[in-house]
C-alpha positions in Angstrom: 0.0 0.0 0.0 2.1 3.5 -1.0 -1.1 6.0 -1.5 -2.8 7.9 1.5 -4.7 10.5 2.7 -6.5 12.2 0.2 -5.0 16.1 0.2 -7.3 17.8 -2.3 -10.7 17.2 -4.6 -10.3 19.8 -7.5 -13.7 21.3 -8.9 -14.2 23.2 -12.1 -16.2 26.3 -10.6 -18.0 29.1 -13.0 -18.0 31.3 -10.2 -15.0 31.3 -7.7 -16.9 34.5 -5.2 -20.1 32.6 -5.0 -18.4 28.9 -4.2 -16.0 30.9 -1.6 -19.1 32.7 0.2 -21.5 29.2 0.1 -18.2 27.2 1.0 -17.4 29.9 4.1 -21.3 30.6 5.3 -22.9 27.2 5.0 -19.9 24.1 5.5 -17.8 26.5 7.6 -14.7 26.2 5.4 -12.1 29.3 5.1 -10.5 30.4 1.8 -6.8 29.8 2.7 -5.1 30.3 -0.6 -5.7 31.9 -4.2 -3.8 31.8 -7.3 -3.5 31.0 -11.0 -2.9 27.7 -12.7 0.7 26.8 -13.7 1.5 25.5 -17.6 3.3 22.4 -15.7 0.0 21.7 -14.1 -2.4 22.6 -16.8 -0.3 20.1 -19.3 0.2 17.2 -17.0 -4.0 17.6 -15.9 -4.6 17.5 -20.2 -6.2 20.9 -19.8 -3.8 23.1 -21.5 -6.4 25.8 -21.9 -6.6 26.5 -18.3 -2.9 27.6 -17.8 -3.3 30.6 -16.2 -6.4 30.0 -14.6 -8.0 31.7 -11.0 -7.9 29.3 -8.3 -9.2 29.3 -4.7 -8.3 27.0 -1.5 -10.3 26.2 0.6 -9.8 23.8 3.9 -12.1 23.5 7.1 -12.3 25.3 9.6 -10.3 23.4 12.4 -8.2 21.8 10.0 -5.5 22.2 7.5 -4.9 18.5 6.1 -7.6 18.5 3.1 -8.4 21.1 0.4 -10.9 21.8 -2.1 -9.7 23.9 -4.7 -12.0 25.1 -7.3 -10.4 26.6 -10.7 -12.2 28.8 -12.5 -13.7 27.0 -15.6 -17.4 27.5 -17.5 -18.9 24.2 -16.8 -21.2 21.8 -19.0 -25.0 22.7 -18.4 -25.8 19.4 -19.5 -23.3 17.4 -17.4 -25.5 14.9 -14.6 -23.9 13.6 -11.5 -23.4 10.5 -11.2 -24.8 9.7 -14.8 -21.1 9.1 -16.0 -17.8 7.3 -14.9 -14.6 8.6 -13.2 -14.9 10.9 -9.6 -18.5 11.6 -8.9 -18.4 12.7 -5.3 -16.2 13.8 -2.2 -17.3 12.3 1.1 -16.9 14.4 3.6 -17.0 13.6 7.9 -19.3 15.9 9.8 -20.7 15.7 13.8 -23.7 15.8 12.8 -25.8 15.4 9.9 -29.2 16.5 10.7 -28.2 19.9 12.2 -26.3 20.3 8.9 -29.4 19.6 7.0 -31.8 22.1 8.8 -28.6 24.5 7.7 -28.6 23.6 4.3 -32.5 23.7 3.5 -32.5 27.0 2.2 -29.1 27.4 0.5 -27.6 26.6 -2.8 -26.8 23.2 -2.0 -29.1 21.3 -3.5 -30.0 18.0 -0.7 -30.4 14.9 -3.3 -30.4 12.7 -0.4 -32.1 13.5 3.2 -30.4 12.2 6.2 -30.7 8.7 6.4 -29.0 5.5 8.3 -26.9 3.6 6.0 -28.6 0.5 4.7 -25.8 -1.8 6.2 -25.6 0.0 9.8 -27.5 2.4 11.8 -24.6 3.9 13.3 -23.5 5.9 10.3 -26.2 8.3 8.9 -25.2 10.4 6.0 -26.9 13.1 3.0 -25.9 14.1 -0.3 -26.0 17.2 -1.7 -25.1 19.0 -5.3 -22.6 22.1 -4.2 -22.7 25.3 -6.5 -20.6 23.8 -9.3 -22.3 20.6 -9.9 -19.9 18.7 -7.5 -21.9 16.0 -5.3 -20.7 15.9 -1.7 -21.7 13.1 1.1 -21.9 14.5 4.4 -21.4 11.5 6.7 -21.5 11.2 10.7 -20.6 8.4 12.4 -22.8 8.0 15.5 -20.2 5.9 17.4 -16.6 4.4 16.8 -17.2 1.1 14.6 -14.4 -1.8 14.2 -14.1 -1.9 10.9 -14.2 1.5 10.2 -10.9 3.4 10.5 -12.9 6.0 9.8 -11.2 9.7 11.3 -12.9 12.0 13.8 -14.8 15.3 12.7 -12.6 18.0 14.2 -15.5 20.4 13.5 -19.1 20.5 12.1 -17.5 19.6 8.2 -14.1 18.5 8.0 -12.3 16.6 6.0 -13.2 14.4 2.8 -11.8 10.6 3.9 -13.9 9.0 0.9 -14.0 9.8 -2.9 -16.2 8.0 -5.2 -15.2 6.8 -7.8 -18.3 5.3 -10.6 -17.5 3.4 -13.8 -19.2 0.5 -15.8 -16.9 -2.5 -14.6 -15.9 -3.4 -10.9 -14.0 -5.9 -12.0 -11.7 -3.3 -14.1 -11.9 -0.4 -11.5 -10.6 -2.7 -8.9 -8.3 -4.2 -10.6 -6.6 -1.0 -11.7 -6.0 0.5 -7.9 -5.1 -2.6 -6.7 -2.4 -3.0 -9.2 -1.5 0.6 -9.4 -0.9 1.0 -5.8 -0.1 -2.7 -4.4 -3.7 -2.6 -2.6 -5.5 -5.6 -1.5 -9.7 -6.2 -3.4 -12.4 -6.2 -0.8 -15.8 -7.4 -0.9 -18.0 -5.8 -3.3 -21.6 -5.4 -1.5 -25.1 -4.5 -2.9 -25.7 -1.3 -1.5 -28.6 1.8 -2.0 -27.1 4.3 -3.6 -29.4 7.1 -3.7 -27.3 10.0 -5.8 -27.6 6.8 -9.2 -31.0 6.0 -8.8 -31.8 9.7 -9.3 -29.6 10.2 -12.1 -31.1 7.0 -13.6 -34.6 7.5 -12.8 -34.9 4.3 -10.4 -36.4 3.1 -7.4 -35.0 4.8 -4.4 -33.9 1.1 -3.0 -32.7 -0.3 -5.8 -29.3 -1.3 -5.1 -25.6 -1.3 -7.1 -22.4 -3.0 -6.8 -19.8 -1.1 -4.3 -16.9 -1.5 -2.6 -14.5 0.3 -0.5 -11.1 -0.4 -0.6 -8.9 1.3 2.3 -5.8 3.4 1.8 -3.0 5.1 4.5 -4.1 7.8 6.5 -7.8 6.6 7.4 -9.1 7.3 4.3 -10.6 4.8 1.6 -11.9 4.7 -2.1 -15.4 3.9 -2.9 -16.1 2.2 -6.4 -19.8 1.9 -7.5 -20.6 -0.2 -10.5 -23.2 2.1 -12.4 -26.3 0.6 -14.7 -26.7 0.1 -18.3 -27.2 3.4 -20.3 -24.0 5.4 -18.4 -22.3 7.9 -20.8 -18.6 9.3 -21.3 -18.3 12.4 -19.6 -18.1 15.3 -21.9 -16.2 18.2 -21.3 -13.8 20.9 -23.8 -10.9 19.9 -25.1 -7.9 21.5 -23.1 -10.5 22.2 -20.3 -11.0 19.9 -17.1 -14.1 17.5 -16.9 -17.0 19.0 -15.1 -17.5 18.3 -11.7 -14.8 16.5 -9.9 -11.9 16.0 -12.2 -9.1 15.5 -9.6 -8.5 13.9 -6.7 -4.7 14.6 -5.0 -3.6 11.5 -2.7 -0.1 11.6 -0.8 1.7 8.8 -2.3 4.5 7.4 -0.3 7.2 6.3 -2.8 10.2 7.6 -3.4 11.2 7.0 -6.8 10.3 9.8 -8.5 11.4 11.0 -12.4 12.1 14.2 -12.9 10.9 14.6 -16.7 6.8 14.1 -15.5 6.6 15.8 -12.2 5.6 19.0 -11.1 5.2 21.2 -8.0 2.5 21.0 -5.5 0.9 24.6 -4.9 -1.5 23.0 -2.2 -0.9 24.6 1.2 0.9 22.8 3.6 2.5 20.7 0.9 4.7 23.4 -1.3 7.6 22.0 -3.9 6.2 18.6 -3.2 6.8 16.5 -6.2 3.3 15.7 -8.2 2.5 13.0 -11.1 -0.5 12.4 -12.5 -1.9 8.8 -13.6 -5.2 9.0 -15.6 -7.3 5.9 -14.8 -9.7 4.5 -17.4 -12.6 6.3 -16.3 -11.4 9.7 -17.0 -10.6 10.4 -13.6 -7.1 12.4 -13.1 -5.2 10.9 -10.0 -2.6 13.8 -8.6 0.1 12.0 -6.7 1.8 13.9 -4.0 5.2 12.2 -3.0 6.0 12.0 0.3 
């Protein structure tokens, strides 16, 4: 196992002000950082066009380990959460769920998913809501300390994201690809509701899809959901970023790095890190931070 806690979830965002105000008011997150887009990390993301390219930090508000950072990008009005592979959502670990959904009623984040128990354990009740730029975000609360969960502790009312999700047409393929990639060991794959596909597919509520969570360093884990028939490529611009969640940034904790295809990090906290990306086969970009 050499990848671990996951540092940043990147977002295309139309409209940096608004996502920094919704962001700061409603999940208590703090803008920490601001800048533009390097050509080193526009090239190695595919997205030449977005060299140069606003982007805001933003971490929570007792913590300075995990980062959102939204670039400034128009995004697809057509593009449907969840109704294509690669990242699909950010899961993030919050005290407590239903006082965050009385907060959220009335705001831009749309709540897909009311708080509910999980279908495999009442102790972890969790929503899901679409944020300002189309990016779907799990807001999870673990009621009490479970075994096999190494699941972190909220260290305040939103903190950090410990799961990403990660949809494509073949479980067999997606697993086999991390496992392989990163020396990680296959775990069971369960049925399991999940609420944020049937919407997008216009099913039952309780119908339920292949998933399974396979654990990485630093308590955090990667969720793969098998989606139904009738899933389509995401489509973005070329030498633009995908909409919604395009990159997820892991530390990665080997040592043998080349210096003709890395970068340097500009996330706080982790300055002139080296970076490399890997692009899985689900169009999702994986940012590895070496340690």
């Amino acid at each position: 196992m050499n990848i671990g806690r996951i540092s940043a979830v990147t977002v295309a965002s139309p409209d940096l002000s608004n996502t920094a105000e919704l962001y700061t008011q409603f999940l208590g997150y703090r803008m920490v950082d601001r800048g533009q887009i390097t050509k080193e990390e526009a090239v190695n993301w595919n997205a030449k066009n977005i060299e140069g390219s606003n982007y805001i930090i933003l971490q929570p508000e007792n913590s300075d380990d995990f980062s959102f950072r939204f670039i400034e990008q128009n995004i697809q009005n057509d593009y449907i959460p969840f109704k294509s592979p690669g990242w699909n959502a950010a899961e993030l670990i919050v005290k407590n769920v239903d006082d965050l959904a009385e907060k959220l009623f009335n705001s831009e984040f749309e709540i897909i998913g009311p708080p509910a128990d999980l279908s495999f354990t009442d102790q972890i009740r969790a929503m899901q809501v679409i944020g300002p730029s189309k990016e779907i975000l799990y807001l999870t609360q673990f009621k009490s300390k479970l075994q096999e969960f190494d699941s972190p502790e909220a260290r305040c009312d939103v903190d950090q994201t410990f799961i990403v999700i990660l949809a494509g047409q073949s479980m067999e393929q997606m697993q086999n690809f991390y496992c392989d990639s990163f020396n990680l060991e296959k775990t069971p794959v369960m049925d399991s509701r999940i609420r944020s596909i049937s919407r997008a597919f216009g099913k039952p509520e309780n119908t339920q899809y292949k998933s399974s969570a396979i654990p990485i360093k630093d308590q955090s884990l990667i969720e793969i959901d098998e989606l139904p028939e009738g899933s389509d490529r995401r489509l973005g611009e070329s030498g633009y970023l995908l909409p919604g969640i395009s990159i997820v940034s892991f530390l990665y904790y080997q040592s043998d790095t080349n210096n003709s295809d890395t970068y340097r990090c500009h996330l706080p906290n982790l300055n002139n890190k080296k970076c490399r990306v890997l692009h899985g086969q689900n169009q999702e970009i994986i940012e590895l931070i070496h340690q």
